[in-house]
N, C-alpha and C positions, 0 to 999 in steps of 0.2 A: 481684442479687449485689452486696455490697459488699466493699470491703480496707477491715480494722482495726487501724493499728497497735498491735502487742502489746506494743509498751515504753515506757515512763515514765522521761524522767528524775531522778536523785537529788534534785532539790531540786524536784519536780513530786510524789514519791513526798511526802517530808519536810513540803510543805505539805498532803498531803491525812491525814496522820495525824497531825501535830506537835499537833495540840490532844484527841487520844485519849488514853485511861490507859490500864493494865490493870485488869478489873473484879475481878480474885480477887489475893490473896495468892499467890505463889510457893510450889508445896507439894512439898517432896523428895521426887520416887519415889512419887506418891498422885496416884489420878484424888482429883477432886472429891467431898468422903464425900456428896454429896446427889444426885449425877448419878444421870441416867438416860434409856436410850435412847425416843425419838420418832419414830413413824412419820408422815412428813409426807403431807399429804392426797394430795398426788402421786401416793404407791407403795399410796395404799389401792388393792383391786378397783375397777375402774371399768365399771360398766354399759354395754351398748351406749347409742350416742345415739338421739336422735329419728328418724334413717333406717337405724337396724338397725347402724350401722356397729361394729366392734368396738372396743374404747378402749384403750388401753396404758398401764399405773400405770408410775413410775419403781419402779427397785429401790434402793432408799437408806433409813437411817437416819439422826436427828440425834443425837449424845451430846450432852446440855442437862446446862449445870452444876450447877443447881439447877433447882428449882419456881419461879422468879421470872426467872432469866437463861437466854438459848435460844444465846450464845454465847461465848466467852474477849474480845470486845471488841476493839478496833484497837490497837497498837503500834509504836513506829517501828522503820522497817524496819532489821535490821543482816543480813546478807550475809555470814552465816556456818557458814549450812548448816547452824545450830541451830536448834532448836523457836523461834516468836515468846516463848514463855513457859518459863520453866525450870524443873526439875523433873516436868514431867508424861511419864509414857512412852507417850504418841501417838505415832504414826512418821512417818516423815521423808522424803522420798525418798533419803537418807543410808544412813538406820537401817535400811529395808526394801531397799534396795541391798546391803546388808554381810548380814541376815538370807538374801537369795536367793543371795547370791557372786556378783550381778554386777558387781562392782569388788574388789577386792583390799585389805581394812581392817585396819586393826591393831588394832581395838580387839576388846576382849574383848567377847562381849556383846551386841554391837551397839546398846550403849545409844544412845538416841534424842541426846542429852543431851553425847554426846563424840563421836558420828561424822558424819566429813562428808566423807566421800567421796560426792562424788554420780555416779551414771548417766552413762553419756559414750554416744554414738552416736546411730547412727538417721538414716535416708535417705529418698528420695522420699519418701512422704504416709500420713499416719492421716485419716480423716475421721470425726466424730463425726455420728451421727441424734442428736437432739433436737426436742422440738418447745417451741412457742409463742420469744419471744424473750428473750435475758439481754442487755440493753442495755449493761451494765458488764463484759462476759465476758473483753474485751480487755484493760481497766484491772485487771482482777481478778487476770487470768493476770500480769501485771507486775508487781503487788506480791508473787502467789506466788514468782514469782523469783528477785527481787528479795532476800528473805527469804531463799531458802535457796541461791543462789549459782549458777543456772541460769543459761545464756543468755539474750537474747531470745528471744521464740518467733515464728516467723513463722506466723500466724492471718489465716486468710481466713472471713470468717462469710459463707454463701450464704445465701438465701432460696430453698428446695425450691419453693415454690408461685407464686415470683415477686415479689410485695409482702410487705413487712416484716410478720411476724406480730405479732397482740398478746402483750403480756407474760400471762405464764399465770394461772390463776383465782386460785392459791396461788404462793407462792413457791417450792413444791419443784421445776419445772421450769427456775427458776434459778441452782438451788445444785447441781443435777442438770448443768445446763451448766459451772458453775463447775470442780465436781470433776473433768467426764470431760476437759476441757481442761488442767485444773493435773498430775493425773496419767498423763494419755497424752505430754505433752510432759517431766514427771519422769522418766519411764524411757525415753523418747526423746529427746534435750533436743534432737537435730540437725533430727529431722524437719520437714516441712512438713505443719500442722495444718491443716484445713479444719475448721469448724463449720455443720453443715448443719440446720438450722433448719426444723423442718416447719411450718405453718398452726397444726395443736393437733396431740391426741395421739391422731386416730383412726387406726385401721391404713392408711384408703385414703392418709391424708396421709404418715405415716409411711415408708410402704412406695415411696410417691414419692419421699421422699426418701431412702433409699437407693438410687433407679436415680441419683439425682442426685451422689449420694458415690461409689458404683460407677465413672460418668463421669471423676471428679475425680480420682479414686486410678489408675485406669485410664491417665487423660490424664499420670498424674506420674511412669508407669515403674514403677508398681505398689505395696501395703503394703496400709495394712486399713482396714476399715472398724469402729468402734465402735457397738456400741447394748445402752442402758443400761436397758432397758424392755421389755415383754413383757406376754403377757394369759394367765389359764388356756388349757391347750391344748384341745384336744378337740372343738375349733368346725367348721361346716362349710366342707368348701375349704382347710382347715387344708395337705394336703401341696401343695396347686395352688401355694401362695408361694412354697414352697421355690424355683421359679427363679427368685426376685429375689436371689439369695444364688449365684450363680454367672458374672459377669461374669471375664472370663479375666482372671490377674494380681491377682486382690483376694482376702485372707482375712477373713474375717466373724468377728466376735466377739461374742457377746452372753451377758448375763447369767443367771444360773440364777434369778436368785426370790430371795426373801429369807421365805418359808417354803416348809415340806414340802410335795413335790408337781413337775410339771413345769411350766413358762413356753414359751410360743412368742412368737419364736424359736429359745429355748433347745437346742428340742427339734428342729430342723430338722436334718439330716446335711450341711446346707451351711454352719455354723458352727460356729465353739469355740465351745464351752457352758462357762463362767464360773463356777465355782462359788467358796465361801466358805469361809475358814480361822479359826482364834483363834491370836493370838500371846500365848504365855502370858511374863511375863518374873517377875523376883523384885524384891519391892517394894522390899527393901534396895539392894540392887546395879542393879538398871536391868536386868539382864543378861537373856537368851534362857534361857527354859529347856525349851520347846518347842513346836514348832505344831500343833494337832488341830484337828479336825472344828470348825466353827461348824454347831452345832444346827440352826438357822434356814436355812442354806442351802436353796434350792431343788434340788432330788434328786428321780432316778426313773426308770422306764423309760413311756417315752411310750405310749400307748395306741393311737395312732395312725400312728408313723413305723417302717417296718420297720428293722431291726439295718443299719446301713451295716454295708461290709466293713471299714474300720479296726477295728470290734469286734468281728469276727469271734471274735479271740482271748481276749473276755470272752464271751462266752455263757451261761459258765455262771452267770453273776448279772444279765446282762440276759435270757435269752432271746431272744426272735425280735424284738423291741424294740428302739428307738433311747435307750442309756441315757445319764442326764444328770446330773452333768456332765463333761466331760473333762479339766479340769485347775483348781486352783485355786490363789486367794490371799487375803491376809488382807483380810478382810470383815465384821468382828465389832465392830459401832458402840464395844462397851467397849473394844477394842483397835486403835481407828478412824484416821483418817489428818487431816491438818492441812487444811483448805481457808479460802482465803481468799473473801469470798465481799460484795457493795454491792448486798442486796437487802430488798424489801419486809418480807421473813420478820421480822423485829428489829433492820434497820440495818446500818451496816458492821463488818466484825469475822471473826473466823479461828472458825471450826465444828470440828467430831472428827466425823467421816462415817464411817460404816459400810456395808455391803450390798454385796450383789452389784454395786451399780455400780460400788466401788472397784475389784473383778477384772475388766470387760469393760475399761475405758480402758487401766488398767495392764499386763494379758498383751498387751492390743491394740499397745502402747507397747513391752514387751520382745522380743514375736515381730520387731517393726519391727528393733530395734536388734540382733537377733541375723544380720540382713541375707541369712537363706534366700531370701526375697520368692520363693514360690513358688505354683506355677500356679493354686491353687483350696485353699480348708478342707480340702477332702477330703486334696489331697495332705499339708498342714502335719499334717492327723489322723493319717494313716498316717504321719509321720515321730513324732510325740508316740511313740502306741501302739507304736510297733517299738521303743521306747527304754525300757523300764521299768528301772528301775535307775541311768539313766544319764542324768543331767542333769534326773534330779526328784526331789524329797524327797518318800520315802514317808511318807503320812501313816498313822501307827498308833492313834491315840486318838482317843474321841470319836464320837459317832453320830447318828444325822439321820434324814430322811423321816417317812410319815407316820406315826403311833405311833411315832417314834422309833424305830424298826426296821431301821434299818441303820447297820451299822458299819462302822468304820473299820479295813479289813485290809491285809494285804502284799500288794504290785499293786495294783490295781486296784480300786479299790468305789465303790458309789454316792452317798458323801460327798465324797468328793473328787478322784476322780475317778484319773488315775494318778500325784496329789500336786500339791506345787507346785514352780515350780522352782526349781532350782540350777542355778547359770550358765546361760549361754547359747547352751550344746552341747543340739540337737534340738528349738531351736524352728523 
């Protein structure tokens, strides 16, 4: 186990970008005309290894500017709650704060670009599962800060297995750490972050280090737990895990997949299941003009977990199945979120992230700051579910799974679950 401090200061920030540019032009209200989204080796399927064990891809995309640049490049920091880059409508922990209502904004819109109100709250501890190591995860989260007018973050990185892991094969286990720490501390900014760090990314390591974040969260008066990764489900022993997902006082959050189909842990009745949204805005104006289904989401009713009782009162589109996912957020690489990120992948420099990972850190971050901090997923699910209407935005448009085959209706579907939220009444 080590402590890493999470803050930098101003003229430690100032020397480590003061010889950066920006690589693109400043473009009003337009992604990049040549971007396009990147699935990093990370979040591909991962075969079992050489002793059968099972492997877990991250759930993340990169939005890459063009065919030749994989990020927006380094800038000096200004502490204004705006984009590092102006004109682009990527979101902000501001902009996505004012888009859910959980701060109170004047601005119309919520363009990225004029709002900064950020997230205020959040108590005792979120702990993020990752595996292999992000050596720069500390420095990383301080310049995210830093930039958009956050507090320090108080980060603690464990080592799950004991000794410091190696840095991962690929760099998406480091951008993957970068994200779920910049945005679980965005929509919690008070919290106490733990980063728990597995060996690699087979489930036996894994799954150890969530008894280790369990522990952690457990030890801190309670909050959640994150994990931002997952394997096709349908394996054997598949429901035997599920009691690693129930230590008293900790809510479990994991991500849906970033395609059609289910993810485990996704699909376990002992966690929020994470699914994905698009924020669509107008290219003129910056402004909202509304959130639907992200296609790509991982969706479905599990093959193998029966219907918990919180879905009782869906039945009729899960059947006797555990369906997925239960609540969602914006996750859609093209309408992706800012990460700052000092890794192997192409250097230092601020990413547009997409996938399901961006909703496991993030809900994991707003459930914290909504400060229920109650007994088990289970209970946080039956408070979600007994709330429809009321403190989530129904999602009406847009559809998912496999063949594309479901949609997105009034209450409850298997896109998005029972919406995403507003404010932070009935998490």
């Amino acid at each position: 186990m080590k402590k890493i401090g999470a803050s930098l200061s101003a003229a430690a920030l100032a020397c480590l970008l003061a010889s950066s540019t920006p690589q693109f032009a400043q473009v009003v209200h337009r992604a990049p005309q040549k971007s396009h989204a990147y699935t990093p080796e990370s979040s591909l399927p991962q075969p079992p290894n050489a002793r059968g064990q099972i492997m877990a891809n991250t759930h993340l995309r990169i939005l890459l500017p063009s065919a030749t640049q994989r990020h927006f490049g380094a800038a000096a920091v200004q502490p204004n709650e705006l984009p590092p880059f102006a004109g682009y409508l990527f979101e902000t922990p501001a902009s996505l704060a004012c888009v859910y209502s959980l701060v109170k904004s004047t601005v119309r819109g919520c363009n990225p670009n004029a709002t900064t109100a950020n997230p205020t709250g959040g108590s005792h501890a979120i702990a993020i599962v990752d595996a292999f190591d992000d050596p720069t995860a500390a420095s990383d989260l301080a310049v995210f800060s830093a930039q958009f007018g956050l507090p320090p973050a108080d980060l603690t990185v464990v080592y799950a297995q004991g000794a410091e892991p190696a840095v991962g094969p690929s760099a998406g286990w480091e951008i993957e750490e970068a994200l779920d720490t910049q945005w679980a501390h965005a929509m919690a900014p008070n919290a106490k972050l733990y980063l728990v760090e597995a060996a690699n990314n087979s489930f036996t390591n894994l799954f150890g280090a969530v008894i280790v974040a369990s522990n952690l969260v457990a030890g801190a008066g309670g909050g959640e737990v994150s994990m931002s990764w997952g394997s096709g489900e349908e394996f054997a022993g598949e429901a035997s895990l599920d009691s690693f997902f129930t230590a008293p006082g900790v809510v479990y959050v994991a991500s849906s997949g970033d395609a059609p189909g289910v993810q485990y842990p996704s699909a376990s009745p002992n966690v929020i299941s994470a699914g994905g949204t698009t924020i669509s805005r107008d290219l003129n104006t910056g402004n909202l003009i509304l959130e639907n289904a992200w296609q790509d989401a991982g969706s479905g009713v599990s093959q193998v977990e029966p219907r918990p009782k919180f879905q009782n009162g869906v039945s009729y589109l899960v059947g006797n199945g555990r369906g997925t996912p239960d609540l969602a957020f914006d996750s859609n690489p093209n309408t992706g979120v800012w990460v700052f990120d000092t890794n192997t992948f192409d250097g230092t420099g601020w990413f547009i992230v997409g996938g399901t990972s961006v909703a496991a850190p993030s809900l994991a971050g707003i459930i914290n700051a909504a400060g229920g901090f109650r007994a088990s997923s289970a209970a946080e699910n039956q408070e979600i579910y007994s709330r429809f209407g009321r403190g989530f935005n129904d999602i009406l448009y847009g559809n998912c799974g496999p063949n594309i085959s479901d949609f997105s209706l009034p209450g409850y579907d298997l896109c998005t679950g029972v919406g995403s939220v507003h404010g932070l009444e009935g998490k």
